[in-house]
One Martini backbone bead per residue (centre of mass of N, CA, C, O) as a GRO file, in nm:
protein
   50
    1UNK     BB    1  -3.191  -2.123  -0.899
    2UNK     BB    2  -3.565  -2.090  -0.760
    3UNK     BB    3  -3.726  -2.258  -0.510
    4UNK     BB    4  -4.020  -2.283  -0.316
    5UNK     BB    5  -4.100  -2.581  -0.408
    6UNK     BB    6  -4.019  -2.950  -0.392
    7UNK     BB    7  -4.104  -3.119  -0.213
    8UNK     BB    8  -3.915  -3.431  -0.179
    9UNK     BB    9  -3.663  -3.218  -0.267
   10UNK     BB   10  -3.439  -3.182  -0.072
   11UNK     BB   11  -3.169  -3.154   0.115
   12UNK     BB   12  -3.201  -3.452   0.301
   13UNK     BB   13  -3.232  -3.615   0.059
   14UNK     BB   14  -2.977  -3.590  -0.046
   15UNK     BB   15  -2.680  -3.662  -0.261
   16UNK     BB   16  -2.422  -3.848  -0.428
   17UNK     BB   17  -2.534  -3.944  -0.680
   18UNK     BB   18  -2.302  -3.952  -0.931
   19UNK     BB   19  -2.144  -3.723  -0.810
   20UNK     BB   20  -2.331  -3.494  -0.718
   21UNK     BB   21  -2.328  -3.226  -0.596
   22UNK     BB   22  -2.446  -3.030  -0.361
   23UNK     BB   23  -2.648  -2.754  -0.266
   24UNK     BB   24  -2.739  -2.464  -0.188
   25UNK     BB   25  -2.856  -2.283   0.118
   26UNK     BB   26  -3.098  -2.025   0.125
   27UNK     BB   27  -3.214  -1.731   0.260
   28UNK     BB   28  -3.526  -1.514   0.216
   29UNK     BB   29  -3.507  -1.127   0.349
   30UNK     BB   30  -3.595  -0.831   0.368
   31UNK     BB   31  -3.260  -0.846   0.478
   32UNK     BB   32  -3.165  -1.078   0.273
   33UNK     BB   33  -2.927  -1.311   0.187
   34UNK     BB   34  -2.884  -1.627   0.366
   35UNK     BB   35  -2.675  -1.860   0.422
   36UNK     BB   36  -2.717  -2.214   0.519
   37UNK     BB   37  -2.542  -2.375   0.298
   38UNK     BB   38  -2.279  -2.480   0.162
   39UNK     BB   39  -2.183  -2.576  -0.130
   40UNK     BB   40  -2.018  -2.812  -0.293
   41UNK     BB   41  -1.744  -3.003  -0.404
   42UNK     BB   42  -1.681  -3.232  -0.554
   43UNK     BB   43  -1.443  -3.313  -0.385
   44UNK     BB   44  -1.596  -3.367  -0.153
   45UNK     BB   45  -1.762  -3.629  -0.283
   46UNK     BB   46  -1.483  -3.791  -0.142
   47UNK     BB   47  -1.453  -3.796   0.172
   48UNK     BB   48  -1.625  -4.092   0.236
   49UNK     BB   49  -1.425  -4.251   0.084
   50UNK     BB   50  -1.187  -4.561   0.115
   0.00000   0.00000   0.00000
């Protein structure tokens, strides 16, 4: 899925509130694709927890 305008819905604002994994970030240029974050995975979301 790409969009290319989220509005207040941004990376910034991201969370894990309900465990939702955060998305990864890519930059699209005439030469390619470069990932610029990479995707969470379920277990991240529990590094932060006591």
């Amino acid at each position: 899925l790409m969009s290319t305008s989220t509005g207040a819905y941004t990376f910034a604002m991201a969370s894990n509130y309900n465990r939702v994994p955060k998305s990864g970030v890519v930059a699209v240029t005439n030469s390619g694709v470069v990932e610029l974050v990479n995707r969470q995975s379920f277990q991240d979301t529990f590094v932060n927890d006591l």
